[in-house]
C-alpha positions in Angstrom: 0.0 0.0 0.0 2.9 2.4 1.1 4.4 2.0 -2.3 1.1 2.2 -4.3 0.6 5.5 -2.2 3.8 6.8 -3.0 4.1 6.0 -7.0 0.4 7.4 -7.0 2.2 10.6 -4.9 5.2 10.6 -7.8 2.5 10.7 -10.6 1.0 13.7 -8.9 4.5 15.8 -8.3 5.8 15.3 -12.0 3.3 18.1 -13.6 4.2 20.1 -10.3 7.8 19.6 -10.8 7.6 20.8 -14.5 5.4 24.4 -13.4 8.4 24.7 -11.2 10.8 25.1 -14.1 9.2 28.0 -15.4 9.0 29.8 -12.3 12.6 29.3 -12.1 12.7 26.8 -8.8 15.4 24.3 -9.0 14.4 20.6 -9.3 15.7 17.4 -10.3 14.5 15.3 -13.3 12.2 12.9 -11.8 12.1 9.5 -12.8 9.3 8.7 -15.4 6.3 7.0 -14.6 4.6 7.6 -17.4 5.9 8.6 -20.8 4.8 12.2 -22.7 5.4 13.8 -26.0 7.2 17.4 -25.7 5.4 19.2 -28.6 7.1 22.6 -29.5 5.1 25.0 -31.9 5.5 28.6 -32.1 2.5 28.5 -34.6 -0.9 28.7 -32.2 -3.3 26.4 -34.7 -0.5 24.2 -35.3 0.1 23.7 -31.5 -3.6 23.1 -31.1 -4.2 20.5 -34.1 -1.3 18.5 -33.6 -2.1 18.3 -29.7 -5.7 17.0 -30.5 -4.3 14.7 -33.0 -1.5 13.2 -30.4 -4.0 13.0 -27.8 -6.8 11.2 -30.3 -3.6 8.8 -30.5 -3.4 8.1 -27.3 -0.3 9.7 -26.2 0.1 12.2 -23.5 1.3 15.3 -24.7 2.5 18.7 -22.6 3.3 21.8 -24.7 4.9 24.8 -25.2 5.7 27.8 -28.4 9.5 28.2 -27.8 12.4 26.3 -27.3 13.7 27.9 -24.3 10.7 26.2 -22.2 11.2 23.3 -23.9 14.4 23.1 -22.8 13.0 23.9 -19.0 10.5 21.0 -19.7 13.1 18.6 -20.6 15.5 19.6 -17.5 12.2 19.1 -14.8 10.9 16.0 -16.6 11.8 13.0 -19.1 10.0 13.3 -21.9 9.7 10.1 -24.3 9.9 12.2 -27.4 10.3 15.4 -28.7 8.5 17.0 -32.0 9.7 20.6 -33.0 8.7 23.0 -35.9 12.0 24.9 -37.0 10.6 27.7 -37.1 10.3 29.5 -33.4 10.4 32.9 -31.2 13.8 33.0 -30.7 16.1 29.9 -30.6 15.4 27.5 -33.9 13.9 24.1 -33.6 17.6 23.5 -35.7 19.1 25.2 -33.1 17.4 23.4 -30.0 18.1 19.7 -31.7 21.7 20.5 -31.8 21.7 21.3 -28.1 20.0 18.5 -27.5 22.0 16.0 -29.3 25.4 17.5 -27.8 24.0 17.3 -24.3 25.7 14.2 -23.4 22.6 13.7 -20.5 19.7 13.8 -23.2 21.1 13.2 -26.6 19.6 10.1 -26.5 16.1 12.1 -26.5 14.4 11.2 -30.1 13.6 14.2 -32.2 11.2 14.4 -35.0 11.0 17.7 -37.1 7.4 18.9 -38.7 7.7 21.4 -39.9 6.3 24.0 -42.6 9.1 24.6 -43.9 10.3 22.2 -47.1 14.0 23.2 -48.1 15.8 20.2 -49.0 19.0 21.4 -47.7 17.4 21.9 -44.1 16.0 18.9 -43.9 19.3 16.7 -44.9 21.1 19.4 -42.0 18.3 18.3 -39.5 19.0 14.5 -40.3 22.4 15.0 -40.0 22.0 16.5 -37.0 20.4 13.7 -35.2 16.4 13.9 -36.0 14.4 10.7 -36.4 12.4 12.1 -38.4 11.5 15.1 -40.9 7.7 15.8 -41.8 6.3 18.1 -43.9 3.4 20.1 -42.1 0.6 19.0 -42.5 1.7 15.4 -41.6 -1.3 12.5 -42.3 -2.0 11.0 -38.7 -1.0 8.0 -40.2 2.3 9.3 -41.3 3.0 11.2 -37.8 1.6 7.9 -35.6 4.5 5.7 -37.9 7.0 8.5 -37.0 6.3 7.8 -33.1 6.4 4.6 -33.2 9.6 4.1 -35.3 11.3 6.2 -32.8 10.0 5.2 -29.7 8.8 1.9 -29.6 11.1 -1.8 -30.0 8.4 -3.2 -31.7 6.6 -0.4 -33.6 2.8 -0.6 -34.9 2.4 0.0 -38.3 -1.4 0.9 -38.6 -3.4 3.5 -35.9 -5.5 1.9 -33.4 -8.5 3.5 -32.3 -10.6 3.0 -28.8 -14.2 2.7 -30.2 -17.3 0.5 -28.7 -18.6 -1.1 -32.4 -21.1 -3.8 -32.2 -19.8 -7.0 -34.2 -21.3 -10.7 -34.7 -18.3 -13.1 -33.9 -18.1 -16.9 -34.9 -16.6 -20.1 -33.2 -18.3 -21.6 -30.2 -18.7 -19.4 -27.0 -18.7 -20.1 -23.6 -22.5 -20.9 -23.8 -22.1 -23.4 -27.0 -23.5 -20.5 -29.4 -21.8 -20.5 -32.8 -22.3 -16.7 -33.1 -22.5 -14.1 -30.5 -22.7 -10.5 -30.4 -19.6 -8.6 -28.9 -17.8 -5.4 -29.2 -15.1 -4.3 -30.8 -13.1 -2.2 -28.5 -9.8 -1.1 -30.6 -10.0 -0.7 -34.2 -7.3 -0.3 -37.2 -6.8 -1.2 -40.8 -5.4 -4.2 -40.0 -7.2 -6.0 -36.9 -9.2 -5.8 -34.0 -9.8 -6.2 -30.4 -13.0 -7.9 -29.6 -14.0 -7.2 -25.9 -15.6 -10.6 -25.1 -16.3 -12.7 -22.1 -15.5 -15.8 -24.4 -12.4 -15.1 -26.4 -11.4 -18.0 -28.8 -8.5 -19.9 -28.8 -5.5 -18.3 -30.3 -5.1 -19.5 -34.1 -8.5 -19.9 -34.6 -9.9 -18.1 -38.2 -13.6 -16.4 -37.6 -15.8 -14.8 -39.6 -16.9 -11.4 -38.1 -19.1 -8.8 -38.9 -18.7 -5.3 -37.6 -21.5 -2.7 -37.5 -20.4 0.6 -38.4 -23.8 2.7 -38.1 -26.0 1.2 -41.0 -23.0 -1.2 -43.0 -21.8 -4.0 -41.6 -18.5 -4.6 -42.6 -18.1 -8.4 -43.2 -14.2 -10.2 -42.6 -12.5 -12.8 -41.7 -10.1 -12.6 -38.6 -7.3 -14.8 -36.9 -7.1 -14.2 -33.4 -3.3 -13.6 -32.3 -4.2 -13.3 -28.1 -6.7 -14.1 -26.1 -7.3 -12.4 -22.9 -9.4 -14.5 -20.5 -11.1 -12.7 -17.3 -8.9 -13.8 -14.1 -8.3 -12.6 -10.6 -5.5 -10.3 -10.2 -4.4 -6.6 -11.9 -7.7 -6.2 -14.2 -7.4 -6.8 -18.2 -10.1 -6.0 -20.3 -11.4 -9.9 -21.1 -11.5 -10.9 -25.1 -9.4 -11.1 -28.1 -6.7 -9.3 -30.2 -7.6 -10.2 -34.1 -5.6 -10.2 -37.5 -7.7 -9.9 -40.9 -7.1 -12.9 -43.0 -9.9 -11.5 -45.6 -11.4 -8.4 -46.3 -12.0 -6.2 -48.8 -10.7 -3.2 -50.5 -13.5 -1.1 -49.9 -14.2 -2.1 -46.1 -10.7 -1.7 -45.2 -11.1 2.0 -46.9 -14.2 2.5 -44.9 -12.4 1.7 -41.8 -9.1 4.0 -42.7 -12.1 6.6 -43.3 -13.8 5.9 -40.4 -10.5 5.7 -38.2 -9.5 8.9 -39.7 -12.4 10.6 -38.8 -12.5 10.1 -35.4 -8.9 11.5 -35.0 -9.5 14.3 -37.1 -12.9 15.3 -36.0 -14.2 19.1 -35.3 -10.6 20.5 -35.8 -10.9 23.2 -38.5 -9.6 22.5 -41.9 -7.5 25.8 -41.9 -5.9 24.0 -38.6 -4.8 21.2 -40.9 -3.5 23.5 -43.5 0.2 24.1 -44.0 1.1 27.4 -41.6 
């Protein structure tokens, strides 16, 4: 309990520690309990879009317009990753990637660039200055979410997942001995699934599913690649993560559509624009 208490306590200081640094009171980098995107934007719309769009992605994100209070961020806290538009108040985003990657105590800090800016000769000087990666405002979620992952994760996703509560019609034999049952699909890509289900099915086994997406159902076939029973101990949502084996073209562009949608949703075109 007295751990519990005081990781809960650590999760509560790490914001606190970060306001510190921009009122100037000393602190120590903290370790990280939980991972965040440093998002540096001197541009207001483009600090706001990409936000939304990280957050829609599931990643926590804490940001700031210049590179001097990134720099503050990065001293208080550990972020995972930083992404930096070149083009700020007073030091560059060039400028602040170099510090970074000749601080010997975060060079190992990934950097992507996106940025609005598309000279070729900046971009091969960013690259050869240490960034992961260099996008061209505005990135495709898609694009951005590979970007992450590549630099951030051992084994990186390929495809966005989305949290979503779709109703879908699963085969294979349930708990209860019914062929088909009605379940929930509670991550969604263009490549898979995750069906929250009180039954999952073995592992290996190919099922045909249907997904309702408003009026369509989308009809597939899926492999499931891990079941997740209900069991006592640290709570897992119950049911199964699924590969498509067979769908088609135009379902799996619905889905992109639909996916896309949701992480784009009421941000204003002229957010999305380039600045």
């Amino acid at each position: 309990m007295q751990e519990r208490d005081n990781a809960m306590t650590e999760n509560r200081e790490q914001p606190a520690r970060i306001d510190q640094a921009f009122r100037g009171i000393s602190s120590q980098t903290p370790d990280r309990q939980k991972s965040f995107a440093l998002l540096v934007d001197g541009f207001i719309k483009d600090l706001f879009a990409t936000g939304m769009i990280l957050q829609r992605l599931e990643y926590d994100v804490y940001i700031v317009n210049s590179a001097e209070d990134a720099l503050k961020v990065i001293d208080a806290a550990a972020p995972a990753l930083l992404i930096t538009e070149l083009t700020l108040p007073r030091m560059s985003g060039l400028e602040l990637l170099v510090r970074i990657k000749h601080d010997p105590n975060i060079k190992t800090l990934p950097v992507i660039v996106h940025t609005a800016e598309g000279d070729a000769n900046r971009q091969e000087l960013c690259r050869a200055s240490g960034c992961v990666a260099f996008l061209k405002k505005p990135a495709e979620p898609g694009v951005l979410y590979s970007a992450i992952q590549q630099a951030t994760e051992i084994t990186p996703r390929q495809y966005i997942r989305l949290r979503t509560l779709l109703p879908a019609r699963v085969g294979g034999l349930d708990s209860s001995g019914t062929v088909y049952s009605t379940e929930y699909v509670s991550e969604l890509s263009e490549n898979g699934i995750f069906v929250c289900s009180m039954s999952p099915r073995p592992v290996n086994s190919v099922l045909p599913v249907t997904i309702m997406i408003r009026t369509i159902a989308v009809k597939l076939k899926a492999v499931v690649l891990r079941s997740v029973p209900l069991g006592p101990g640290l709570f897992r949502e119950p049911g199964m993560a699924m590969k498509f084996t067979e769908i088609s073209a135009t379902d799996r562009e619905l889905l992109r559509n639909v996916i896309m949608g949701q992480i784009l949703k009421d941000i204003p075109a002229d957010h999305l624009r380039t600045s």
